[in-house]
C-alpha positions, 0 to 999 in steps of 0.5 A: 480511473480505477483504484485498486482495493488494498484488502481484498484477500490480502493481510492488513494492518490499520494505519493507526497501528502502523503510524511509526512508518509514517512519515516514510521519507524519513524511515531511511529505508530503501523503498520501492515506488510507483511503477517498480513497486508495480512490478515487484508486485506481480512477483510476489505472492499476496500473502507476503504483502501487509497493507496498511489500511485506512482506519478513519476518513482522514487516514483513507485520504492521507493513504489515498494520496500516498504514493504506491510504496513498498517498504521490505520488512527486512530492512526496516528499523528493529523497533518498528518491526516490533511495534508491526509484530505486536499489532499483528497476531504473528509476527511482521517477519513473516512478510516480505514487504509492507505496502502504503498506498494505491495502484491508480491506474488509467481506465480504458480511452474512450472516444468523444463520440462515446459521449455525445447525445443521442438526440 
C-alpha cells in the first residue's frame, strides 16, 4: 500500500489552524470524496489545492484516517473562510478546493512464490 504525500509542493495549512472544518459532516457543504475526489484532482492545478496537514501524532492519525475529501472554497461558510484567510499569508479564495485526507492506493500485486524462501 502507498500513501500519497499531501505536502510535497503543494500549499498547507496545519490541521490546528483548520480545525473549524472538522468535523466535515457537519459543515453542510457539498464535498467530493474518494475516487471522485481522485479525479477531480487530476484536473486541477496543485497550486489551487490547500492541504491540511498534520501538526502533531494525534492530528496525523485523525488525518490519516480520514477519508480523501475535497471541500470547494466557494461554498464554504463565510466565517471559516475567514479563519482559513487569516492563518494563511493570502487569503483562502485563492484556492479552489481544501483537501483533508489521503489517497491510499493498492501496491502492485505480487505472487506468492515472490516470497518463498530460497533455501
Amino acid at each position: 500500500m502507498q500513501i500519497e504525500n499531501n505536502s510535497v509542493e503543494q500549499p498547507t495549512i496545519p490541521h490546528g489552524d483548520a480545525a473549524g472544518l472538522f468535523p466535515v459532516e457537519e459543515l453542510n457543504v457539498s464535498t467530493i470524496r474518494n475516487r471522485e475526489a481522485v479525479l477531480a484532482l487530476k484536473t486541477v492545478k496543485k497550486g489551487d489545492v490547500l492541504v491540511v496537514t498534520p501538526d502533531g501524532m494525534a492530528s496525523g492519525y485523525y488525518l490519516g484516517g480520514h477519508p480523501l475529501t475535497l471541500l470547494p472554497v466557494e461554498a464554504l461558510p463565510a466565517e471559516r473562510r475567514r479563519e482559513l484567510s487569516d492563518a494563511l499569508d493570502g487569503s483562502v479564495e485563492d484556492f479552489e478546493y481544501v483537501r483533508v485526507g489521503r489517497r491510499v492506493e493498492s501496491g502492485p500485486n505480487h505472487s506468492l512464490s515472490e516470497f518463498g524462501s530460497s533455501a
